[in-house]
N, C-alpha and C positions, 0 to 999 in steps of 0.2 A: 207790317200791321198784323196784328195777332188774332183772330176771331173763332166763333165757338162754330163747330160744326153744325148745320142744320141736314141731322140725317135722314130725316122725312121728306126734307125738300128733294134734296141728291136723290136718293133714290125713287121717287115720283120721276123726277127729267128723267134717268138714267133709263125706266122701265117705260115710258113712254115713248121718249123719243127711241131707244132703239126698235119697239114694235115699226115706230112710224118707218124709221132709215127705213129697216130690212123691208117691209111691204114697198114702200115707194122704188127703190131700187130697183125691184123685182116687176113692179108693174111701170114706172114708166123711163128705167135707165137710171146710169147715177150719174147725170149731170144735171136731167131734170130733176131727182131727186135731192140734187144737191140744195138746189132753188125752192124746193118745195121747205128742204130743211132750214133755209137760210128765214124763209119766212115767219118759220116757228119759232127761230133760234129768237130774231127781233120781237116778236111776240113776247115770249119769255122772259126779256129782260124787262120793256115794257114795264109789265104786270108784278114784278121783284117788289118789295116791299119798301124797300129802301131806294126805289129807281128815282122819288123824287128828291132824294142827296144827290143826285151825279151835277157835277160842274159841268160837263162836255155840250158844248154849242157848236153852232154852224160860225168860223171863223176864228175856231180856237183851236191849234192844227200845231202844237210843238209836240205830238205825239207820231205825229206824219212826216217825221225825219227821224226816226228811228228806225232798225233794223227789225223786219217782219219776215215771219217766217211763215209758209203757204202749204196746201195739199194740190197735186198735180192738177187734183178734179176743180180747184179754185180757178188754176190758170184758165184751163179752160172755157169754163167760165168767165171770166173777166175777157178775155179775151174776145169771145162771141159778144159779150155787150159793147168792147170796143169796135169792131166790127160792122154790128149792127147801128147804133147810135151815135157814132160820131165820123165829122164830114172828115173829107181828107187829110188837110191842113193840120186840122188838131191829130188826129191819127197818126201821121208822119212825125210828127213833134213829138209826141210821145213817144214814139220807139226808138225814134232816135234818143231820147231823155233815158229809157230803156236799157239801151246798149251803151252805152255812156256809166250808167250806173253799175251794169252788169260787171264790165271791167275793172270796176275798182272795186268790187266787193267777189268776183272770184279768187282773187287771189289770198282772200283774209278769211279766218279762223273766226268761230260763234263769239271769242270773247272780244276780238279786235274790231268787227260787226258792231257789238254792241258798243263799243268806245266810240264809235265814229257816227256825226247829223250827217244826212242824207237828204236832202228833198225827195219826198215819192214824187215818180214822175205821173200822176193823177193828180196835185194839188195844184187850182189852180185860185189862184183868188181869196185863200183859206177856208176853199169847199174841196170835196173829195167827188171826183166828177164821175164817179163808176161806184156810188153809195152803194145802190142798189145789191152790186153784188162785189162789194167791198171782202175782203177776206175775214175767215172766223177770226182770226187774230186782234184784228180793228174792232172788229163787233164786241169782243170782249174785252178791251182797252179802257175800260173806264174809271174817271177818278173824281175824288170827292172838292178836290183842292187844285183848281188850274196852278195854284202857285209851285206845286210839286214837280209838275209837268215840265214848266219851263226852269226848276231849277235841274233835273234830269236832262234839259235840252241845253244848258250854260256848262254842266258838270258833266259830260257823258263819260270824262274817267272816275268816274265816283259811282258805283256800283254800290254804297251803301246806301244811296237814296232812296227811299222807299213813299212812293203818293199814296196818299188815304186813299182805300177803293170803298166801293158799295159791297159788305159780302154777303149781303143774298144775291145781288145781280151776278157778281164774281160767280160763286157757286151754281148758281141756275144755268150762266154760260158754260161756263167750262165742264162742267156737266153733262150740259146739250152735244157740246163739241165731240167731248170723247162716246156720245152713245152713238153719233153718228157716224163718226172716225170707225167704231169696233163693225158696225154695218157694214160701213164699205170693204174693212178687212174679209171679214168672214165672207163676203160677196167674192173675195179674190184680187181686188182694186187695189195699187198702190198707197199708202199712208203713209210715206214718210214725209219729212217736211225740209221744204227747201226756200232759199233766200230770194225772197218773189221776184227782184230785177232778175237775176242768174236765172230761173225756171223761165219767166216769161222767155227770155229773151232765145231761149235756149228752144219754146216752144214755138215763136216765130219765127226763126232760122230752120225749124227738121221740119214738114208736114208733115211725118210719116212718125212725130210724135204723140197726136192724138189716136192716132189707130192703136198704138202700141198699149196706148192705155187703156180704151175699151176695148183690146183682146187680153187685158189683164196679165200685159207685159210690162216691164219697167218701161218706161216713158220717156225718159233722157237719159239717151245713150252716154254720153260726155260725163253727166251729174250723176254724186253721189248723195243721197239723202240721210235723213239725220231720222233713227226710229227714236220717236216720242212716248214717255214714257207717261202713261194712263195715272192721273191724281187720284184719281178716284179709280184704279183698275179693283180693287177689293172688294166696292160695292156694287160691281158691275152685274145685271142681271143673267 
């Protein structure tokens, strides 16, 4: 889908939210900054102008077997909310759902990823049971046409499918993403981006993964990450 740039918008997010990342990082860490930014990111979209076109409901979930790609700082977070919020039973099942998944998507390549449904091991019911701190990935997944969705979830080797998005919400997110992403860099923090079963799983098997990342060391020893390339790096403040 083809749309016109909105370069007033872009760089408003771009010079916004990087103030916001860099200060928040600095005063209260980047995991609670991360949370800070997640808030604003959903704000953002919100308030998009085109946010009342999105198709996406609570039980419309053929975009939650797709192949998702995460920043270390997300596991970690998701992780702490699983944690926190959920009783044993569901926890166990879940990582078990986890590890399960890990192994059949370590062994496969970004394109074979994307050829292949997944169940996320969060959905339960066709809710996403860790919304809250859902990854930026999800948050920006939006489409105009659930029917696109699920012809991407009937056709996963069909890579010419393209769903109508919202593109100011588009824009305003991924905007948001990469101003926060360039904070956390220049902070010294990992940003690469890795296939969330394979990282979780990889994060609940090492504890001595999260130190690694807030000493602004690579974080999984094992994994290799994928550097993401900045859409908007040009208009970057």
């Amino acid at each position: 889908m083809e749309f016109t740039l909105d370069l007033d918008l872009v760089r408003h997010v771009l010079r916004d939210e990087s103030s916001h990342g860099r200060a928040d990082i600095t005063e209260f860490g980047v995991l609670n900054a991360l949370g800070r930014s997640q808030n604003r990111h959903d704000e953002r979209l919100a308030a998009a102008a085109d946010a009342g076109n999105l198709a996406c409901q609570a039980g419309c979930s053929w975009c939650c077997h797709f192949s998702v790609d995460v920043r270390a700082a997300e596991v970690f977070r998701i992780l702490d909310f699983v944690e926190r919020e959920m009783p044993d039973a569901q926890r166990e099942a879940i990582y078990r759902t986890i590890g399960e998944n890990s192994h059949i998507f370590a062994a496969l390549d970004e394109d074979a990823r994307a050829q292949l449904n997944v169940k996320c091991p969060f959905l339960e019911e066709g809710r996403c049971t860790i919304y809250p701190v859902r990854p930026q990935s999800c948050r920006n997944y939006h489409a105009t046409d659930s029917a696109g969705c699920q012809q991407s979830y009937d056709h996963p080797d069909d890579s010419e499918i393209d769903p109508d998005f919202a593109p100011g919400v588009y824009q305003a997110g991924t905007a948001h993403v990469e101003a926060f992403s360039a904070a956390m860099e220049a902070a010294g923090y990992d940003v690469d981006a890795y296939e969330i079963n394979v990282a979780l799983n990889a994060a609940i098997l090492d504890a001595t993964a999260r130190p690694r990342f807030l000493s602004k060391q690579s974080p999984f020893t094992d994994l290799i990450g994928e550097s993401v390339v900045p859409e908007f790096d040009d208009l970057m403040p």
